[in-house]
KOLKOLDREN-755146 format. One record per atom (N, C-alpha, C): x, y, z; residue number from 1; atom name. Coordinates in pm, whole numbers, plus 50000, padded with zeros to 5 digits. Atoms other than C-alpha are relative to their C-alpha. Last residue first. Example, Ala and Ser with C-alpha at 12.3 -4.5 7.8 and 13.67 -1.06 7.14 Angstrom:
REM residues 2
REC     x     y     z  nr atom
REC 49918 49881 49994   2    N
REC 51367 49894 50714   2   CA
REC 49923 50109 50073   2    C
REC 50089 49881 50000   1    N
REC 51230 49550 50780   1   CA
REC 50090 50120 50000   1    C
***
This chain:
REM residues 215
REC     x     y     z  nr atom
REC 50078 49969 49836 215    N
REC 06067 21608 93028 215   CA
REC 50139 50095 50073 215    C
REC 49995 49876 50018 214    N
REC 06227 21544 92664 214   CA
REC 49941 50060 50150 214    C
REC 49825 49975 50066 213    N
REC 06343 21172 92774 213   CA
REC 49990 50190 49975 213    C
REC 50048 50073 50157 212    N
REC 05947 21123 92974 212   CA
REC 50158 50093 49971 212    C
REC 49937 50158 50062 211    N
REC 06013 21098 93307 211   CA
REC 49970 49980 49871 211    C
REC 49875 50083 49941 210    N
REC 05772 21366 93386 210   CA
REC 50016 49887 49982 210    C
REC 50020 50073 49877 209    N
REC 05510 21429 93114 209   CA
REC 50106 49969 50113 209    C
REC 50000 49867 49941 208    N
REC 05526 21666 92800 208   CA
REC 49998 49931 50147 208    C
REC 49837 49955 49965 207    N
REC 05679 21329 92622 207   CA
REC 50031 50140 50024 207    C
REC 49896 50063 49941 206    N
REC 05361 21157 92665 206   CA
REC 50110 50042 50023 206    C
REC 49853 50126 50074 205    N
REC 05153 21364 92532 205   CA
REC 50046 49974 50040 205    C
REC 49968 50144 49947 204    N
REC 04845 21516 92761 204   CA
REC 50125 49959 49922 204    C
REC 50004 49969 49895 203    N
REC 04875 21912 92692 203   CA
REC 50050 49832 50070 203    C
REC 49880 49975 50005 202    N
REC 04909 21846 92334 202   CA
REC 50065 50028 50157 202    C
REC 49925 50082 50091 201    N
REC 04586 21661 92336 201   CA
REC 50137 49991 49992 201    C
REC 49985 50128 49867 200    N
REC 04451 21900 92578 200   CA
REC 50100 49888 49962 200    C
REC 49925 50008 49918 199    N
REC 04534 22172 92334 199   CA
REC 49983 49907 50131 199    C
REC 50078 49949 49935 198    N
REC 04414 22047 92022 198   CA
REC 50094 50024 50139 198    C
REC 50037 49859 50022 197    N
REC 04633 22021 91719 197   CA
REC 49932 50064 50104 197    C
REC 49867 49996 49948 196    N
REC 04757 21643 91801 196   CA
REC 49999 50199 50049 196    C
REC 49993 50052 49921 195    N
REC 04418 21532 91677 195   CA
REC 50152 50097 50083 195    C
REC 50116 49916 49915 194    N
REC 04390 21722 91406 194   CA
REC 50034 49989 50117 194    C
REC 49963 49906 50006 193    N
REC 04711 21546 91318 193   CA
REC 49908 50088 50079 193    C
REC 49905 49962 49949 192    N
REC 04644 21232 91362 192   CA
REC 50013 50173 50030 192    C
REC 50078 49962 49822 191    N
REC 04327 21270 91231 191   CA
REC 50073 50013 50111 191    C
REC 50093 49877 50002 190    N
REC 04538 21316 90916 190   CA
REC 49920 50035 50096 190    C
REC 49894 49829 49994 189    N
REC 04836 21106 90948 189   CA
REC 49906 50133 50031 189    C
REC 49970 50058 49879 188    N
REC 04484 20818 90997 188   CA
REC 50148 50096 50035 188    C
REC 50125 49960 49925 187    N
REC 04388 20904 90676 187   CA
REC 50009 50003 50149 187    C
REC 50027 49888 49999 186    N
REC 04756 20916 90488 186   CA
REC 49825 50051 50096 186    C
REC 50154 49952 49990 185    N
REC 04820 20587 90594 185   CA
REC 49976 50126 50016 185    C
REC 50143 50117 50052 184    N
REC 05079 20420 90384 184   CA
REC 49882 50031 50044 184    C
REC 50049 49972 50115 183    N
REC 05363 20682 90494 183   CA
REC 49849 49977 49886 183    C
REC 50142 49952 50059 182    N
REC 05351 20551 90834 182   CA
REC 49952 50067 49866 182    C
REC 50012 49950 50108 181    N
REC 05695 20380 90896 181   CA
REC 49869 50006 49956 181    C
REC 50091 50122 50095 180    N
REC 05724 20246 91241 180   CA
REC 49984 50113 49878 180    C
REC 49915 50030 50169 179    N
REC 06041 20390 91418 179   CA
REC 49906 49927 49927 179    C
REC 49937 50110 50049 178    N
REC 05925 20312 91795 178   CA
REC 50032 49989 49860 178    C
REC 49901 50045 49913 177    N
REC 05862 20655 91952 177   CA
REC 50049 49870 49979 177    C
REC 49872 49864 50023 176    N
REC 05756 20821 91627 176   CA
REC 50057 49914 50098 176    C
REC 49871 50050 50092 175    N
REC 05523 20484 91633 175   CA
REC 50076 50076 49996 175    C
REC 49951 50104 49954 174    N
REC 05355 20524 91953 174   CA
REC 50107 49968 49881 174    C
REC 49873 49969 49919 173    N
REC 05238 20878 91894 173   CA
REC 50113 49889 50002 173    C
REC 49903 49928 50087 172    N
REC 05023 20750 91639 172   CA
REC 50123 49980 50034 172    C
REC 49930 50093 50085 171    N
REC 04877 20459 91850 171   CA
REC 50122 50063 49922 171    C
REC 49889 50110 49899 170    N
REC 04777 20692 92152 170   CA
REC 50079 49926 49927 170    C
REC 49907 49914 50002 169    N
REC 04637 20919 91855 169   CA
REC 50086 49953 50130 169    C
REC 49922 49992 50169 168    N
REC 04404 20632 91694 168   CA
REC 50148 50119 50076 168    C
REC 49924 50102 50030 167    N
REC 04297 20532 92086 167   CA
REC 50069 50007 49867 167    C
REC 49930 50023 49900 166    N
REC 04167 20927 92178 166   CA
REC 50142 49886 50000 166    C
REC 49855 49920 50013 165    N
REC 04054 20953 91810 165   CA
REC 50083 49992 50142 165    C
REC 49981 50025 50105 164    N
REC 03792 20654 91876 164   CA
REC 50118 50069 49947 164    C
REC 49921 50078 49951 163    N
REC 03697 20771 92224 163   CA
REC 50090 49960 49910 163    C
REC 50063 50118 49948 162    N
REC 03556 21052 92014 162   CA
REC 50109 49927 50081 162    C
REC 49932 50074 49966 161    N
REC 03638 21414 91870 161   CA
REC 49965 49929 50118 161    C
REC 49953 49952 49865 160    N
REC 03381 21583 91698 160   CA
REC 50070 49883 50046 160    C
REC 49929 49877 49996 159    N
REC 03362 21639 91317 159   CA
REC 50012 49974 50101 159    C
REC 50065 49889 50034 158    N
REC 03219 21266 91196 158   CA
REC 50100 50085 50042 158    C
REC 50170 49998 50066 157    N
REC 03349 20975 91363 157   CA
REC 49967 50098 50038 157    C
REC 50019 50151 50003 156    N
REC 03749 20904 91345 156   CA
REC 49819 49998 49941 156    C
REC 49941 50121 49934 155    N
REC 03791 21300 91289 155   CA
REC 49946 49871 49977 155    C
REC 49855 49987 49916 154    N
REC 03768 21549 91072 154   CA
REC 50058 49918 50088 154    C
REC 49993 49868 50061 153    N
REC 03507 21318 90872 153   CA
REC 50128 50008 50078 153    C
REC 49875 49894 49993 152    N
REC 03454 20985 90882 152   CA
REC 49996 50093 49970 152    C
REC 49993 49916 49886 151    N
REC 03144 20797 90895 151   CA
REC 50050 50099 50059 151    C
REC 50070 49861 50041 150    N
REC 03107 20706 90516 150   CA
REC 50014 50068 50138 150    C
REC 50121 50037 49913 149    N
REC 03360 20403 90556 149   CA
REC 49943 50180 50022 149    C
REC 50107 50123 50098 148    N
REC 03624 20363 90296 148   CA
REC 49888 50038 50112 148    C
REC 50027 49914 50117 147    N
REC 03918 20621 90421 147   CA
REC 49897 49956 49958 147    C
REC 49990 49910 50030 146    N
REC 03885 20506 90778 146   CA
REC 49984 50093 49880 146    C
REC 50148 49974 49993 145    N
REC 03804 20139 90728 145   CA
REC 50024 50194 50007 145    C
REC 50150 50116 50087 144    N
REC 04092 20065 90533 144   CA
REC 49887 50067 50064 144    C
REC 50008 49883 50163 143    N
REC 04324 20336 90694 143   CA
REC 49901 49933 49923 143    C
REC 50084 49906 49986 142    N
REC 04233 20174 91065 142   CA
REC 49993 50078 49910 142    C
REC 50142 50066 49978 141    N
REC 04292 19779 90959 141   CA
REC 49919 50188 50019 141    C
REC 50060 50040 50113 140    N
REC 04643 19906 90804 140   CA
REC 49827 49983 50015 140    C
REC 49976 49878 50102 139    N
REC 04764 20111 91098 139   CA
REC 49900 49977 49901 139    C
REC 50068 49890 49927 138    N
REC 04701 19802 91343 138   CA
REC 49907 50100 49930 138    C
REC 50150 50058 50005 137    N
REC 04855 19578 91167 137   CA
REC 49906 50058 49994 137    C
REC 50063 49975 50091 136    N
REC 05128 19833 91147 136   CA
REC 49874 49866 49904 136    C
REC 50003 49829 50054 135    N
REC 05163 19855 91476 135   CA
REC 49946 49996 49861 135    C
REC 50180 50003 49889 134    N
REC 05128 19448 91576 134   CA
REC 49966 50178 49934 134    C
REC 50085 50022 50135 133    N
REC 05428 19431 91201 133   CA
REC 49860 50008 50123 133    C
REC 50097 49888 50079 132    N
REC 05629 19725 91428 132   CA
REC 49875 49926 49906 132    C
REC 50035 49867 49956 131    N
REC 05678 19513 91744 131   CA
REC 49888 50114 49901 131    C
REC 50134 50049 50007 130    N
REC 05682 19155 91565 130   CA
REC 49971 50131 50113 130    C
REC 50068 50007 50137 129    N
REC 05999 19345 91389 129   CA
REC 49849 49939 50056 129    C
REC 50071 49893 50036 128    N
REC 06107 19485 91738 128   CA
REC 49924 49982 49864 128    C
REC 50129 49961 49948 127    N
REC 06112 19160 91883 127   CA
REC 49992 50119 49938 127    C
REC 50102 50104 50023 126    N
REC 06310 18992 91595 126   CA
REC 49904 50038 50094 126    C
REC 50027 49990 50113 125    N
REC 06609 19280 91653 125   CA
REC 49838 49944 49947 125    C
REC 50064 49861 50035 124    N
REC 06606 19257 92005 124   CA
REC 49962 50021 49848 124    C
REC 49885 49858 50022 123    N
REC 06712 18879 91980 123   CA
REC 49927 50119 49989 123    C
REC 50070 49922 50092 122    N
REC 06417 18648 92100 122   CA
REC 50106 50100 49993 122    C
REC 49886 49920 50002 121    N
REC 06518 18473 92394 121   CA
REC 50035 50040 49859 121    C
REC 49981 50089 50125 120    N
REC 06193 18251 92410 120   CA
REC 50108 50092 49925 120    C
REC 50031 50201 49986 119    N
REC 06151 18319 92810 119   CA
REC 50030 49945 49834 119    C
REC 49992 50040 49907 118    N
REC 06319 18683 92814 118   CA
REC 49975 49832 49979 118    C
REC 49906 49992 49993 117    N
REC 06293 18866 92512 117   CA
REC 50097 49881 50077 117    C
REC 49944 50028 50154 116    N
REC 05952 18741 92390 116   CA
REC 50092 49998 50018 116    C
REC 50040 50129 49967 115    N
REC 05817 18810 92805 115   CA
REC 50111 49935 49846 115    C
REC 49894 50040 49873 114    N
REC 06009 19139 92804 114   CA
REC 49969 49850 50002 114    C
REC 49837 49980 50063 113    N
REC 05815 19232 92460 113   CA
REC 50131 49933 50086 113    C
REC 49984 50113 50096 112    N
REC 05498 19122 92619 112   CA
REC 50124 50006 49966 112    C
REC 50014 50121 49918 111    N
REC 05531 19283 92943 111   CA
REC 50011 49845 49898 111    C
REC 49886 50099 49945 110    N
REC 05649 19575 92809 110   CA
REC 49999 49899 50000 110    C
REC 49982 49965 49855 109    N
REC 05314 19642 92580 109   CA
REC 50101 49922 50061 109    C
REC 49890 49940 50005 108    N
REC 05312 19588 92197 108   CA
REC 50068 50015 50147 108    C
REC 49879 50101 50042 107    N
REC 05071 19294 92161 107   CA
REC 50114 50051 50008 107    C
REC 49904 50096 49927 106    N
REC 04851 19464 92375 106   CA
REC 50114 49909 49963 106    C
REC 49936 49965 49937 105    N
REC 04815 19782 92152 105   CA
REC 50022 49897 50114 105    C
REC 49910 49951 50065 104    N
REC 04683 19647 91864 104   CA
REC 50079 50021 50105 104    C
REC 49954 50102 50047 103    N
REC 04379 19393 91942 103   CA
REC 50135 50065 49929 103    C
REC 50053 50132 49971 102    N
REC 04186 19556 92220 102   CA
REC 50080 49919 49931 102    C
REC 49965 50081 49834 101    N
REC 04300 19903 92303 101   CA
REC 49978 49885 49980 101    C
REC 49891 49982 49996 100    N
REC 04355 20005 91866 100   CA
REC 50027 49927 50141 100    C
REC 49908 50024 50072  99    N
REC 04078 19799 91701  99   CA
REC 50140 50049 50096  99    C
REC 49937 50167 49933  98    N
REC 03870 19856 92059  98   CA
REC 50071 49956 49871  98    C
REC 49908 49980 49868  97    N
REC 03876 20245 91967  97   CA
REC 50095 49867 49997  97    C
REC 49882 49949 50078  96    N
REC 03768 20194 91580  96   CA
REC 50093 50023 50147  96    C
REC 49934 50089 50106  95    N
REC 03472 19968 91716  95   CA
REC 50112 50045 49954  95    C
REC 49951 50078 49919  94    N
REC 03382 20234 92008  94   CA
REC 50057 49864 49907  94    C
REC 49880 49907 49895  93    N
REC 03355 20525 91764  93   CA
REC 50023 49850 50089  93    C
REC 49814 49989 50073  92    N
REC 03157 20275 91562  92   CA
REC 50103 50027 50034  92    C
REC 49966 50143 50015  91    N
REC 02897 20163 91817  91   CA
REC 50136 50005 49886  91    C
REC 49927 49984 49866  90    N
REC 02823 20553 91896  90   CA
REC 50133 49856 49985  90    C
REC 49912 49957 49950  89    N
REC 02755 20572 91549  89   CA
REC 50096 49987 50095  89    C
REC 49892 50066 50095  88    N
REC 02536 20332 91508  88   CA
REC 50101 50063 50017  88    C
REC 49949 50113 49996  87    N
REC 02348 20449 91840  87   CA
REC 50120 49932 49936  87    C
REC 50042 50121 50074  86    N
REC 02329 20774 91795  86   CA
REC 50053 49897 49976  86    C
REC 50110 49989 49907  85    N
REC 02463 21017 92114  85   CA
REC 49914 49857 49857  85    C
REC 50111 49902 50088  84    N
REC 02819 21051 91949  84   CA
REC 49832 49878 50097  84    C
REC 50029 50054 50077  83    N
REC 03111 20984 92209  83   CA
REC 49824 50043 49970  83    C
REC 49871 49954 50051  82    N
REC 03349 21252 92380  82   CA
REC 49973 49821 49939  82    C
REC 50053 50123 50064  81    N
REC 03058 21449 92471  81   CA
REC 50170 49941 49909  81    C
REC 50020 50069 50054  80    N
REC 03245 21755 92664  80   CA
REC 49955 49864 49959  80    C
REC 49912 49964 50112  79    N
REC 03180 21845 92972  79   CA
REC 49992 49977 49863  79    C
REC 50048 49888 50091  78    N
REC 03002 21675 93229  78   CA
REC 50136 50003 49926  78    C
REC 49985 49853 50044  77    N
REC 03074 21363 93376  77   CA
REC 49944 50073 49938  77    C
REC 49999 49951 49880  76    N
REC 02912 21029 93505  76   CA
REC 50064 50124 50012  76    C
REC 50142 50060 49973  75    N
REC 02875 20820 93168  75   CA
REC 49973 50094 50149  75    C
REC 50086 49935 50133  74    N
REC 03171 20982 92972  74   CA
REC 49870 49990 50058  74    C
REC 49968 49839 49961  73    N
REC 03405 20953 93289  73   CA
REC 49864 50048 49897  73    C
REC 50024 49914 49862  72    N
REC 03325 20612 93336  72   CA
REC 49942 50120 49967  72    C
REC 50174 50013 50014  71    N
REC 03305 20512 92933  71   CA
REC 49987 50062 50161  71    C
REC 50052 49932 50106  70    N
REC 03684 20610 92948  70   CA
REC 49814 50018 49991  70    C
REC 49998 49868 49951  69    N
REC 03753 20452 93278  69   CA
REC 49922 50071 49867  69    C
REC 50095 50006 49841  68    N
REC 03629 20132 93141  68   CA
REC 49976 50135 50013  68    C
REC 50120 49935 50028  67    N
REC 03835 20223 92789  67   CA
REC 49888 49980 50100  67    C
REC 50038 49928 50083  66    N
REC 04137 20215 92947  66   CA
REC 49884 50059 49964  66    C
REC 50040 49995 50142  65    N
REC 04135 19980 93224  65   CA
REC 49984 50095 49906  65    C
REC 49892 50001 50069  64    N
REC 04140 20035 93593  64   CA
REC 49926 49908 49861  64    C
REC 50042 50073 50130  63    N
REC 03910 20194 93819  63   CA
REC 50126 50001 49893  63    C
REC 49919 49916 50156  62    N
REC 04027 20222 94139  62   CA
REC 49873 49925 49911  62    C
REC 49853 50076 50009  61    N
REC 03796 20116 94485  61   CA
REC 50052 50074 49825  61    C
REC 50057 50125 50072  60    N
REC 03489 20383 94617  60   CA
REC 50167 49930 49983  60    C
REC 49969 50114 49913  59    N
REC 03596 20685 94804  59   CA
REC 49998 49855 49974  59    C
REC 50017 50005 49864  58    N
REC 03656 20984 94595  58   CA
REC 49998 49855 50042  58    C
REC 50109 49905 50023  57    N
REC 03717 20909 94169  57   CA
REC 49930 49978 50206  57    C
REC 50099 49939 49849  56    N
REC 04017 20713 94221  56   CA
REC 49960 50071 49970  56    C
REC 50062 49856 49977  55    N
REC 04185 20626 93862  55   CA
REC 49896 49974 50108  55    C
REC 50082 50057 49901  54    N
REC 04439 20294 93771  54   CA
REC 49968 50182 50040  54    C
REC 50075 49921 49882  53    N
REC 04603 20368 93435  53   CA
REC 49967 49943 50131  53    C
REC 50055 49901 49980  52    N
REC 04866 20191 93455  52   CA
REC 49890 49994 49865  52    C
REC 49985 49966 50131  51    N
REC 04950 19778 93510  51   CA
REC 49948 50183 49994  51    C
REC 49866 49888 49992  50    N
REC 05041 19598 93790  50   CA
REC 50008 50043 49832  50    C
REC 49926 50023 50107  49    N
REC 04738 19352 93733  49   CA
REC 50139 50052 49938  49    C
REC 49960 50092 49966  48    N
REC 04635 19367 94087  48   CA
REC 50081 49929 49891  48    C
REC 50006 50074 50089  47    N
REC 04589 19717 94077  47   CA
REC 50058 49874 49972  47    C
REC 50113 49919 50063  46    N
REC 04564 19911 94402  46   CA
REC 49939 49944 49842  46    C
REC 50184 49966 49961  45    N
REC 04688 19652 94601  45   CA
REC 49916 50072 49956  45    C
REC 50094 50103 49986  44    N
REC 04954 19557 94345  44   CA
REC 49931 50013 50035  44    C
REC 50117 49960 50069  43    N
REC 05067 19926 94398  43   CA
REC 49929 49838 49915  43    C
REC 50118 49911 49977  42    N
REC 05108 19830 94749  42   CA
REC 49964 50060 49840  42    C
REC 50118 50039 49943  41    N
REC 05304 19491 94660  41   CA
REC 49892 50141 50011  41    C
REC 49961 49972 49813  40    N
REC 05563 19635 94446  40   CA
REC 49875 49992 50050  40    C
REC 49983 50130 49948  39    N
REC 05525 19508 94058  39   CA
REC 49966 50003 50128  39    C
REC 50112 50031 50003  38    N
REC 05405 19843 93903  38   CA
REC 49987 49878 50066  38    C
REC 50063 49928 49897  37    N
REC 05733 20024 94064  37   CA
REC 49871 49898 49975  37    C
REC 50074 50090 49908  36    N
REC 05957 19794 93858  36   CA
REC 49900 50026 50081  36    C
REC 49956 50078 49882  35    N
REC 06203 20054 93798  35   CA
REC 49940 49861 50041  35    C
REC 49932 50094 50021  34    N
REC 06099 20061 93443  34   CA
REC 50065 49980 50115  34    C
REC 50031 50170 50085  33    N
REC 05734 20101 93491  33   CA
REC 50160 49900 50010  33    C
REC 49856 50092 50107  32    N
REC 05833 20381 93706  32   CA
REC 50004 49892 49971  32    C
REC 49916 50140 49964  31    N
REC 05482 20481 93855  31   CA
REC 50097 49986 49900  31    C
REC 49949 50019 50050  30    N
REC 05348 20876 93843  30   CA
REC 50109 49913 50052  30    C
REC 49907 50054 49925  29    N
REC 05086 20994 94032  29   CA
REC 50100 49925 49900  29    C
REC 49960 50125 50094  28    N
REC 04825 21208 93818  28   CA
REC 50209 49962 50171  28    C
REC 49896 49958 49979  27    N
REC 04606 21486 93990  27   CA
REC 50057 49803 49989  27    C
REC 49921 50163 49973  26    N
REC 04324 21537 93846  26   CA
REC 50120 50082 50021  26    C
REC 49931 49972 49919  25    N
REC 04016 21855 93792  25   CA
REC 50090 49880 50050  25    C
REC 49982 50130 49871  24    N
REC 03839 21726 93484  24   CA
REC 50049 50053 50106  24    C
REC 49911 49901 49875  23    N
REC 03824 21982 93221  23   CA
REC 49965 49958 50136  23    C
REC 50084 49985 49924  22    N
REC 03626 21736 92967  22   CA
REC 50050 50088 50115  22    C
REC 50106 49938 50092  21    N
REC 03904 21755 92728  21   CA
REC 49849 50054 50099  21    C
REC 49971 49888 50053  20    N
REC 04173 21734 93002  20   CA
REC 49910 50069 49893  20    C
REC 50004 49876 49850  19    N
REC 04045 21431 93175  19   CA
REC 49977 50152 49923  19    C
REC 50133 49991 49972  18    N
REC 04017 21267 92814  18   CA
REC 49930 50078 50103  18    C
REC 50019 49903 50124  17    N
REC 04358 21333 92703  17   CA
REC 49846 50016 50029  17    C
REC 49918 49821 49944  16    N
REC 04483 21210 93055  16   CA
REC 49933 50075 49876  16    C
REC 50116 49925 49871  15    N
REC 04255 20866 93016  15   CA
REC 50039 50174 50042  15    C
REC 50109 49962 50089  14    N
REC 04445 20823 92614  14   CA
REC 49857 50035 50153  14    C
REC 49979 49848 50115  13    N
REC 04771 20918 92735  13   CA
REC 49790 49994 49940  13    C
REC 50026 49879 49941  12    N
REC 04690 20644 93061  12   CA
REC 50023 50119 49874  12    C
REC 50113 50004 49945  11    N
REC 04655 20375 92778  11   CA
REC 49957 50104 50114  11    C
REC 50106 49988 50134  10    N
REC 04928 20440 92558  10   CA
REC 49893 50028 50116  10    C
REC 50104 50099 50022   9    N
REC 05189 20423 92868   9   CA
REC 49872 50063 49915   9    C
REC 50021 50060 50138   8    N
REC 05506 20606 92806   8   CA
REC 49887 49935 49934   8    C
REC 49928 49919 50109   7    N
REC 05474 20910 93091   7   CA
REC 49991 49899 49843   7    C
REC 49870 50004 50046   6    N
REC 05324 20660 93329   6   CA
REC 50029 50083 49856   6    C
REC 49939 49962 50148   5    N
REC 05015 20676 93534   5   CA
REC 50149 49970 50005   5    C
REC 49812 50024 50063   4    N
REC 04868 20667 93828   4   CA
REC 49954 49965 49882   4    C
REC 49952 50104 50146   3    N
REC 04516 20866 93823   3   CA
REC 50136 49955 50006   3    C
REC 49793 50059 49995   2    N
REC 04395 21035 94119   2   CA
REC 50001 49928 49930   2    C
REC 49962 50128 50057   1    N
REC 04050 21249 94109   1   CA
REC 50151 49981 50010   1    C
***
């Protein structure tokens, strides 16, 4: 397999954490978001949305999208199960994901922030505040149902780790690197944590990655 990628991007941390749990054999290409690399016509041809992940599994065309790939790998690999086999369940783990890929983490992504900066010239200051209140939107919607909802255990759902912790620990990470103040969700510090404890987990982070500031 070939996965571009980028050292900061949420969404390849959470296809690299997944490779690595399932002991995937990959080999990750690595686009400079901030050169511009995702713009340049050939990796346009591979993704038309110039955006990472994008993952070649042999001859067929990429697959791009987060949780796509994610259900891919889960539906056509071995390895670990990395969502629960009963229905309701399953339907949760993927409800606590799409909170973080679906309605948290696009509002944070360059493209928006550059767009806010750029066309409605938005002082840095005023984008990072509608930076941390998409984050701790976010935060708030997954400690509510998290501490309150019988599903939870060590992790998001139940004891084994799901698509569900994949997108809660892409989010974590995201605030150390943008200054969001998590005190408020001790449930979500906590799967965090587990989460962070495993060695694929720690293996994928963002800032074990080339081009990443500690790299």
């Amino acid at each position: 397999m070939l996965m571009y990628g980028n050292w900061r991007s949420a969404a390849a941390f959470r296809v690299r954490i997944a490779l690595k749990l399932k002991g995937i054999p990959y080999e990750e290409t690595f686009i400079d978001l901030d050169a511009g690399d995702q713009h340049k016509p050939d990796f346009r041809a591979i993704n038309p949305q110039g955006a990472v992940p994008a993952l070649f599994d042999g001859d067929g065309p990429p697959l791009t999208q987060s949780l796509a790939i994610l259900d891919y790998l889960e539906e056509t690999k071995g390895g670990v199960r990395l969502l629960p086999e009963e229905p309701r369940a399953r339907a949760r783990a993927r409800s606590l994901a799409q909170v973080v890929a679906c309605d948290t983490h696009p509002l944070y992504v360059p493209r928006v922030r550059n767009f806010l900066m750029e066309e409605y010239d938005l002082p840095r200051e005023r984008m990072l505040a509608f930076l941390r209140n998409a984050f701790e939107t976010g935060l708030r919607t997954l400690e509510a149902r998290l501490s309150r909802e019988p599903g939870t255990g060590r992790f998001c759902q139940g004891d084994a780790v799901s698509h569900a912790d994949l997108c809660l620990v892409s989010l974590w990470v995201g605030t150390g690197i943008f200054g969001v103040e998590t005190a408020a969700y001790p449930t979500v510090a906590r799967i965090a944590a587990e989460c962070l404890a495993l060695p694929a987990v720690a293996e994928a982070h963002p800032l074990r990655q080339p081009g990443a500031p500690s790299a």
